[in-house]
N, CA, C and O atoms as CSV, one atom per row, in Angstrom:
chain,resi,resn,atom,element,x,y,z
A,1,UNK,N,N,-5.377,-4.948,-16.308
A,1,UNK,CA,C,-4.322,-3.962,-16.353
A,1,UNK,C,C,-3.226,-4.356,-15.361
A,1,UNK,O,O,-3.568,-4.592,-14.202
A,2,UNK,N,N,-1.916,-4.450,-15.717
A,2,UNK,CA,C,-0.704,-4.423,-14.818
A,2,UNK,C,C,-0.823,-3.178,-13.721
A,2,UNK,O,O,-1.209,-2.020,-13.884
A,3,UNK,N,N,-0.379,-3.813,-12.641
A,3,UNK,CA,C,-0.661,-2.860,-12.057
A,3,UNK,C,C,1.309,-2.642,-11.603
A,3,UNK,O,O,2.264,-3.333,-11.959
A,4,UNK,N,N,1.258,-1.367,-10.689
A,4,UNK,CA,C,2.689,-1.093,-10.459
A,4,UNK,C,C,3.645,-1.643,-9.554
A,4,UNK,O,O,4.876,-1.599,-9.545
A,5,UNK,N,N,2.748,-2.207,-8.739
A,5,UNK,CA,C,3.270,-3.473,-7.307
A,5,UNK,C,C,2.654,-4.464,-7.250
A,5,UNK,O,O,1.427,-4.537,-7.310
A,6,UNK,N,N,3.579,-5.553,-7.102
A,6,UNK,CA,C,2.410,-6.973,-6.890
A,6,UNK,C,C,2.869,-7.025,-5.510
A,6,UNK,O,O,3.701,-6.272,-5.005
A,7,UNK,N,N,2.090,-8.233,-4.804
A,7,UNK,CA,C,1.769,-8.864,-3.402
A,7,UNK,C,C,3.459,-8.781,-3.325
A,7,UNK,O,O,4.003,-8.648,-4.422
A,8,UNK,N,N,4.382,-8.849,-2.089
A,8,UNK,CA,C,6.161,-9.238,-2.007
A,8,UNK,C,C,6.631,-8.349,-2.418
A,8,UNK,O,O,7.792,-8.159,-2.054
A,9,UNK,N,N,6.089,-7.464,-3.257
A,9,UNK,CA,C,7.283,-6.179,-3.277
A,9,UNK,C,C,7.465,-5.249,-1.800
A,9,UNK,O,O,6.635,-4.933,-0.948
A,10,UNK,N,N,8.918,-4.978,-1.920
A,10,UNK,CA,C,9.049,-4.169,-0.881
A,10,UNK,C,C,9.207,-2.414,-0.913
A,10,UNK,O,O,10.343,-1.994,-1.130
A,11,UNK,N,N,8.365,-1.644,-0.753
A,11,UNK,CA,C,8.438,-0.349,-0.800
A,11,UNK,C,C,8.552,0.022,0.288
A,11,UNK,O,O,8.635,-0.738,1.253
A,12,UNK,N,N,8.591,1.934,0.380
A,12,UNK,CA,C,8.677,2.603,1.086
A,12,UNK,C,C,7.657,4.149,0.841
A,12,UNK,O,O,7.357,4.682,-0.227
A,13,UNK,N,N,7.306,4.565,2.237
A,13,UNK,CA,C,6.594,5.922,1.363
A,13,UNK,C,C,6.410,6.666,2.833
A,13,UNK,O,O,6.479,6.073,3.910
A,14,UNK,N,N,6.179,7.990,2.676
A,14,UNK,CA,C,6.434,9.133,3.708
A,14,UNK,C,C,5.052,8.751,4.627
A,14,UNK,O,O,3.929,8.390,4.276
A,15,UNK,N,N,5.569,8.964,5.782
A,15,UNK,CA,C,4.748,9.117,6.743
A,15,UNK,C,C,4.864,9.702,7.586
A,15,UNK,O,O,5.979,10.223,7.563
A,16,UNK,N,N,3.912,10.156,9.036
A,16,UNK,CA,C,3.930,11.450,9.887
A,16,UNK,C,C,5.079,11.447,10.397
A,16,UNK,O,O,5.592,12.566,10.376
A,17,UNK,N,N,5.995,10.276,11.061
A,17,UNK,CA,C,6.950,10.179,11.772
A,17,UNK,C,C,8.275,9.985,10.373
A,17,UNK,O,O,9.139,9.264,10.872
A,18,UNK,N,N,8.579,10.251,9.316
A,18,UNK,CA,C,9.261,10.036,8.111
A,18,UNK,C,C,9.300,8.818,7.358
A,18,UNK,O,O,8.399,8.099,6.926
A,19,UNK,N,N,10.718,8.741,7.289
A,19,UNK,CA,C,10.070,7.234,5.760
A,19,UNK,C,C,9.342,5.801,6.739
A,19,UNK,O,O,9.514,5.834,7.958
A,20,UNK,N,N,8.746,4.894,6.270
A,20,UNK,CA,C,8.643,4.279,6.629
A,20,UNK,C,C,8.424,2.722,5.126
A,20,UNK,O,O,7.738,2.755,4.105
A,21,UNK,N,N,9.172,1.790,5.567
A,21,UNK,CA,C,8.951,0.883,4.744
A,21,UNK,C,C,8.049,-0.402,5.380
A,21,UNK,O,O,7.568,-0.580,6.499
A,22,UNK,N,N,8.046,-1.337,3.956
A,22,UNK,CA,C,7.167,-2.730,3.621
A,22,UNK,C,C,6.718,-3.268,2.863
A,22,UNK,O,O,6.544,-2.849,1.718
A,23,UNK,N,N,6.338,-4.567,3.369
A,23,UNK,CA,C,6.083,-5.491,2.008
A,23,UNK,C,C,4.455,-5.892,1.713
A,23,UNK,O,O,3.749,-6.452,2.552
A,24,UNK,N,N,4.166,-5.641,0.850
A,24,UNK,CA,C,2.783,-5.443,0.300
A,24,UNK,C,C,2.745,-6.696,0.541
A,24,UNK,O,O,3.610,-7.570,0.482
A,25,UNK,N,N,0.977,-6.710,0.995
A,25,UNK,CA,C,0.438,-8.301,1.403
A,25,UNK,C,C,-1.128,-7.822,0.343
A,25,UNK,O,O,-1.576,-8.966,0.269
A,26,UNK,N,N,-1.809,-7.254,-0.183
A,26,UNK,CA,C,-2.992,-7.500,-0.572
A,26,UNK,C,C,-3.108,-6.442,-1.399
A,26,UNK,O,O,-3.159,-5.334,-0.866
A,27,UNK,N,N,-3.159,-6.515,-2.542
A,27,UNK,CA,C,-3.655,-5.547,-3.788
A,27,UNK,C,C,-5.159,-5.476,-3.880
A,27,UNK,O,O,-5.761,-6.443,-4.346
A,28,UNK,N,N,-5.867,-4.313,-3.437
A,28,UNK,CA,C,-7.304,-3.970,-3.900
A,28,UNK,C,C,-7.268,-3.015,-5.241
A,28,UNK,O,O,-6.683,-2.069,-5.767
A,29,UNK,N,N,-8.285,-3.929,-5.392
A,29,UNK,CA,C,-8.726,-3.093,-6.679
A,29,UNK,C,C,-10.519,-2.882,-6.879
A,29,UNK,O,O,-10.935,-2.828,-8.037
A,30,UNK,N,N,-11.095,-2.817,-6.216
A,30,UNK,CA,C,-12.354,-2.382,-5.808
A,30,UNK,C,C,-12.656,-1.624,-4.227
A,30,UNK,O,O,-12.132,-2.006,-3.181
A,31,UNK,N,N,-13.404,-0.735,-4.326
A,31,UNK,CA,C,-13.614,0.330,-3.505
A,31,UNK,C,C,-13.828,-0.840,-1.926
A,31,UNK,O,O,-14.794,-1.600,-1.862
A,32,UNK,N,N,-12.935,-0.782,-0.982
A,32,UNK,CA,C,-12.981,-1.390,0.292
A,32,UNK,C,C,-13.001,-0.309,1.562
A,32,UNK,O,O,-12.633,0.865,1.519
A,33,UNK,N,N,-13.715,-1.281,3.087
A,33,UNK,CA,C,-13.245,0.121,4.151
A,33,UNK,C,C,-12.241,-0.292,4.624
A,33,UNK,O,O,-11.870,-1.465,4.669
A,34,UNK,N,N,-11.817,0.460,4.942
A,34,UNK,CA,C,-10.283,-0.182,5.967
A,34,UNK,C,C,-10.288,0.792,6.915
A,34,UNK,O,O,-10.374,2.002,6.708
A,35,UNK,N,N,-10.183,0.171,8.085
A,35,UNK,CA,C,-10.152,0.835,9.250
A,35,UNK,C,C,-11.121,2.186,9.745
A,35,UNK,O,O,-10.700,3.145,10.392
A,36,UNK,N,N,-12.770,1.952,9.173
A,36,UNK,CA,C,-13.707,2.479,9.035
A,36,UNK,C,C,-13.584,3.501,8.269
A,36,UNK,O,O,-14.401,4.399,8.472
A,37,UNK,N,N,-12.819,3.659,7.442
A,37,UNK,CA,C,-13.109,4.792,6.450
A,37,UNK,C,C,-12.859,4.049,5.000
A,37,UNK,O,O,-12.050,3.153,4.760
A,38,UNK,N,N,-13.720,4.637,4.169
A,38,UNK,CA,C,-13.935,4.038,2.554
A,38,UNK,C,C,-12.827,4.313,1.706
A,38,UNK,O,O,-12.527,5.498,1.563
A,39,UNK,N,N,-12.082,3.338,1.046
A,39,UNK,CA,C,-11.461,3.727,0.371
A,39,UNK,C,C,-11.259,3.239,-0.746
A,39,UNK,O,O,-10.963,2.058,-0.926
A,40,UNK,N,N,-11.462,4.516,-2.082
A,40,UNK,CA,C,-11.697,4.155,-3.298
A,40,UNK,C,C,-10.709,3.621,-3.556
A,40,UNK,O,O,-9.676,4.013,-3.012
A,41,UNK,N,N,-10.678,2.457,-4.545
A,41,UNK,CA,C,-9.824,1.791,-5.547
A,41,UNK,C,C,-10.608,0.992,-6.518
A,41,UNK,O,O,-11.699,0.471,-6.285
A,42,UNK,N,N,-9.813,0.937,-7.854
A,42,UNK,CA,C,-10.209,0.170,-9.296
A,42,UNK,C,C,-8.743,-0.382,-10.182
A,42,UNK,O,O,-7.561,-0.230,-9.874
A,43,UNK,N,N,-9.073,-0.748,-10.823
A,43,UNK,CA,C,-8.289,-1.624,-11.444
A,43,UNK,C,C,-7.530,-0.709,-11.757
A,43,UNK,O,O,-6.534,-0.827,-11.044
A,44,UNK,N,N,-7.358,0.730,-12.879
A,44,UNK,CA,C,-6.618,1.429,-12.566
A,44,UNK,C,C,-6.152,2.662,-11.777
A,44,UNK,O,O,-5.434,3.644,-11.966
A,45,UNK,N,N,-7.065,2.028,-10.599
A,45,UNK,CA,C,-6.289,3.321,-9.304
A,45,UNK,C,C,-6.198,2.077,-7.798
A,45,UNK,O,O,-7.005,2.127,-6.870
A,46,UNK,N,N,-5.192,1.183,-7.870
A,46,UNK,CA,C,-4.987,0.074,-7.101
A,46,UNK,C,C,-5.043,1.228,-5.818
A,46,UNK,O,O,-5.047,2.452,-5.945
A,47,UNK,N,N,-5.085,0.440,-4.559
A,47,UNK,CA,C,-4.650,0.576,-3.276
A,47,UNK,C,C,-4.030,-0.347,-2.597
A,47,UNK,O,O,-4.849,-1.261,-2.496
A,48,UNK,N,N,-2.814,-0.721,-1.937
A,48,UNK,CA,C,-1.853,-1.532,-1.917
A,48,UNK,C,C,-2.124,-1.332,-0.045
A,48,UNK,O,O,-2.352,-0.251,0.498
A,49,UNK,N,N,-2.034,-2.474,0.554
A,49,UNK,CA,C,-2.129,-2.717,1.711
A,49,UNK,C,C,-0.838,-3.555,1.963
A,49,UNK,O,O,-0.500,-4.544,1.312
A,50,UNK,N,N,-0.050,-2.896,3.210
A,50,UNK,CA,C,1.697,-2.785,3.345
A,50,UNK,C,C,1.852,-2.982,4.863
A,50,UNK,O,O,1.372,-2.096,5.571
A,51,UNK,N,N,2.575,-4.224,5.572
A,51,UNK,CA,C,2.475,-4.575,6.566
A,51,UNK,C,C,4.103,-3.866,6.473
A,51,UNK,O,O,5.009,-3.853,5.640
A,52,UNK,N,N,3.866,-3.299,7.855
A,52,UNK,CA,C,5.671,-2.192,8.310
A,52,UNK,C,C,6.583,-3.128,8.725
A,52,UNK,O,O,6.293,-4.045,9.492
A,53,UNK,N,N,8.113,-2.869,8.068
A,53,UNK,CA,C,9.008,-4.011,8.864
A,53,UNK,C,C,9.243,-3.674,9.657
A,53,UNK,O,O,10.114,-4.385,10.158
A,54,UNK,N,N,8.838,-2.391,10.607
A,54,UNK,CA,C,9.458,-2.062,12.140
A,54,UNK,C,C,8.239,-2.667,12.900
A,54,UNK,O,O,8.514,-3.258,13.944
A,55,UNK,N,N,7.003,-2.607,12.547
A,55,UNK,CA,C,5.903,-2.844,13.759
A,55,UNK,C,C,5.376,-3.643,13.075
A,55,UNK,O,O,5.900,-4.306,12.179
A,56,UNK,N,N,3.699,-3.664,13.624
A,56,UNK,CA,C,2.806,-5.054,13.226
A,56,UNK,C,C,1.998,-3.921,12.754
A,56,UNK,O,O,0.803,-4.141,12.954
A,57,UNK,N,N,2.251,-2.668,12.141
A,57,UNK,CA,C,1.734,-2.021,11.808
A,57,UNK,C,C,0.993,-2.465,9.850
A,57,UNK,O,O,1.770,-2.747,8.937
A,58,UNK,N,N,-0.284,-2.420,9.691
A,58,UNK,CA,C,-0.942,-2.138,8.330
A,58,UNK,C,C,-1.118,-0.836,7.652
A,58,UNK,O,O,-1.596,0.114,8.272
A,59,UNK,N,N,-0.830,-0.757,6.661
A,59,UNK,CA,C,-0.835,0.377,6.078
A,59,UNK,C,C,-1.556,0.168,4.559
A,59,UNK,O,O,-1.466,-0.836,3.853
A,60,UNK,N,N,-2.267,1.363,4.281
A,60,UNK,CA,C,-3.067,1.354,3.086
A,60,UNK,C,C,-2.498,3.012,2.513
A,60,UNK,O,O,-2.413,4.139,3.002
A,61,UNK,N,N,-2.088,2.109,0.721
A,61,UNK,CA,C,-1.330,3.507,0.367
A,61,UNK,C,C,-1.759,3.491,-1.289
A,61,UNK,O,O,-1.451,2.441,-1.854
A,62,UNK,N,N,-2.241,4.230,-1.897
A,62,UNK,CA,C,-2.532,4.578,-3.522
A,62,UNK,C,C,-0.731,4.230,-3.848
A,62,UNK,O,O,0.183,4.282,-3.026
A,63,UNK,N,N,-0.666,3.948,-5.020
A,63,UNK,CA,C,0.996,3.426,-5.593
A,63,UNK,C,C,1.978,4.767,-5.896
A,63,UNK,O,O,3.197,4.927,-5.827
A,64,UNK,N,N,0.568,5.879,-6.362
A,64,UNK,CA,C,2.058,7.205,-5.950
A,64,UNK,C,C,2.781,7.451,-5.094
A,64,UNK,O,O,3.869,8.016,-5.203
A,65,UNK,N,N,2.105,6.933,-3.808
A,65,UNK,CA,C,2.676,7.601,-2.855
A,65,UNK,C,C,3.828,6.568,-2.449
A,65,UNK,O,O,4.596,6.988,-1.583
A,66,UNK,N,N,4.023,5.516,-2.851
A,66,UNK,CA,C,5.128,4.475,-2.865
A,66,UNK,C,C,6.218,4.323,-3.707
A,66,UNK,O,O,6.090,4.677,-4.880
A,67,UNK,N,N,7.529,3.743,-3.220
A,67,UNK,CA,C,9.083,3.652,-4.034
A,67,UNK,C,C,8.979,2.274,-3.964
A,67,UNK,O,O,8.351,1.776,-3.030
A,68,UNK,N,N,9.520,1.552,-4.846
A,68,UNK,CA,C,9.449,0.579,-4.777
A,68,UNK,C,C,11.692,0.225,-4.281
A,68,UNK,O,O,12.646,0.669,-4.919
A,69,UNK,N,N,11.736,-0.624,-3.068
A,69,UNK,CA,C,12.821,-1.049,-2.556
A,69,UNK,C,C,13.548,-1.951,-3.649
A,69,UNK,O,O,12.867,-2.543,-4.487
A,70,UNK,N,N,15.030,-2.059,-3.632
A,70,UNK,CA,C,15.697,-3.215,-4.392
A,70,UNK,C,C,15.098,-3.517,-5.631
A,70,UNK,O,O,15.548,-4.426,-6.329
C-alpha cells in the first residue's frame, strides 16, 4: 500500500509548544517501541519518525496528525 509520506518529505504537525516542523527519516510499518512506549503501526496505519529542523529533536507521529511542507 502507498503510503502518505515517504522518507525526505518535509512536514509539519502541532505540538505542546505549537507548530513544529521536519523531515521524515524512517517509515514504520509494524508495531515498534520508541522511547519505551509501544507504538502501534501497519502497513495501513504507518507511523512516520521526523527529525525537528529547530533541534536534534525525534519525533514519532501517525500521518493525520501531519501537513505535508512545499
Amino acid at each position: 500500500m502507498a503510503h502518505a509520506f515517504k522518507v525526505g518529505d518535509h512536514v509539519r504537525w502541532n505540538s505542546e509548544a505549537g507548530h513544529a516542523s521536519g523531515r521524515i527519516v524512517k517509515v514504520h510499518t509494524r508495531d515498534t517501541e520508541y522511547k519505551g512506549h509501544m507504538r502501534r503501526c501497519s502497513e495501513d496505519d504507518p507511523q512516520y519518525e521526523i527529525h525537528s529542523d529547530r533541534t536534534d529533536h525525534v519525533a514519532m507521529h501517525k500521518g493525520a496528525a501531519l501537513q505535508k511542507i512545499g
